[in-house]
N, C-alpha and C positions, 0 to 999 in steps of 0.2 A: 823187837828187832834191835832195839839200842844196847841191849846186853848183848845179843851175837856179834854186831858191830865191837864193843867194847873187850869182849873175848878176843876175836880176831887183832883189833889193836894191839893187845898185850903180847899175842903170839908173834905179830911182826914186832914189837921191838924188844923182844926178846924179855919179856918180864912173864915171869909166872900167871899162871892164870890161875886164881884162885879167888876165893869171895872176898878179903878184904880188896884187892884190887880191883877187882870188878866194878866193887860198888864202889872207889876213890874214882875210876873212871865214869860213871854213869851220876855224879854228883857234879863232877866236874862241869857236864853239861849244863849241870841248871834242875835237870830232871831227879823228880823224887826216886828214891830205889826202893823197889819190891823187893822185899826180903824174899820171897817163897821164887821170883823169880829165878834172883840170883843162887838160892840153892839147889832150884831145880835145875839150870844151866850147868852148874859146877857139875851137878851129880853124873847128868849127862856126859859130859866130857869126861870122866872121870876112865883116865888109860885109854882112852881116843891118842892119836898120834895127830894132832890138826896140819901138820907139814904136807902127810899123807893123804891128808882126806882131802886138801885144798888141790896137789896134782892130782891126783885121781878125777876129782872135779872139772877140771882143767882139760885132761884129755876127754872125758864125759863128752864137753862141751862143744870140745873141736872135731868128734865125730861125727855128727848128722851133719856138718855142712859139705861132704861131700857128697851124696846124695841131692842133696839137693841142687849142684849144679846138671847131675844127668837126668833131673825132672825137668830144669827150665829147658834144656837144651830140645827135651822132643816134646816139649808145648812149643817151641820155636818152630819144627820142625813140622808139628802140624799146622801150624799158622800158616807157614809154606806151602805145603800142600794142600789147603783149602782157596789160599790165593791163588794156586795156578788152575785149580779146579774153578773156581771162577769164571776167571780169565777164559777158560778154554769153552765154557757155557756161552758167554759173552760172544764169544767170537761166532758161535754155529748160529747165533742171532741173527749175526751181521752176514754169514756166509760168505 
């Protein structure tokens, strides 16, 4: 995870992403660098657009939550209507 993180750093400040960087960020930390990691990483990104992938991401993300307000809304609205179903039981008790 500390190499995507360290990829991702480089991208925001604008510095290449590439394996000697990678591993000057991932030392930095403290943490030893896997070589096979960081070349496995690099290879991956290799003509990735990361700008692109992160909004694509981004709109990903912010799509299910609309949906999900028109599910709480008729769990709401069944709760309503079991409440007054209730209520209207209650009452033919009491007559």
């Amino acid at each position: 995870m500390e190499y995507i993180y360290g990829a991702l750093l480089l991208h925001k400040l604008g510095q290449p992403v590439n394996e000697e960087n990678l591993k000057k960020v991932v030392t930095a930390t403290g943490a030893q660098v896997d070589e096979a990691k960081v070349k496995t990483l690099i290879a991956s990104l290799h003509g990735v657009d990361i700008a692109a992938e992160l909004e694509n991401a981004s709109a990903l993300a912010a799509a299910p939550a609309a949906p999900a307000g028109g599910a709480t809304e008729k769990k709401e609205e069944k709760k309503e209507e079991k409440a007054s179903e209730s209520a209207a039981g209650l009452a033919s008790l009491f007559g």
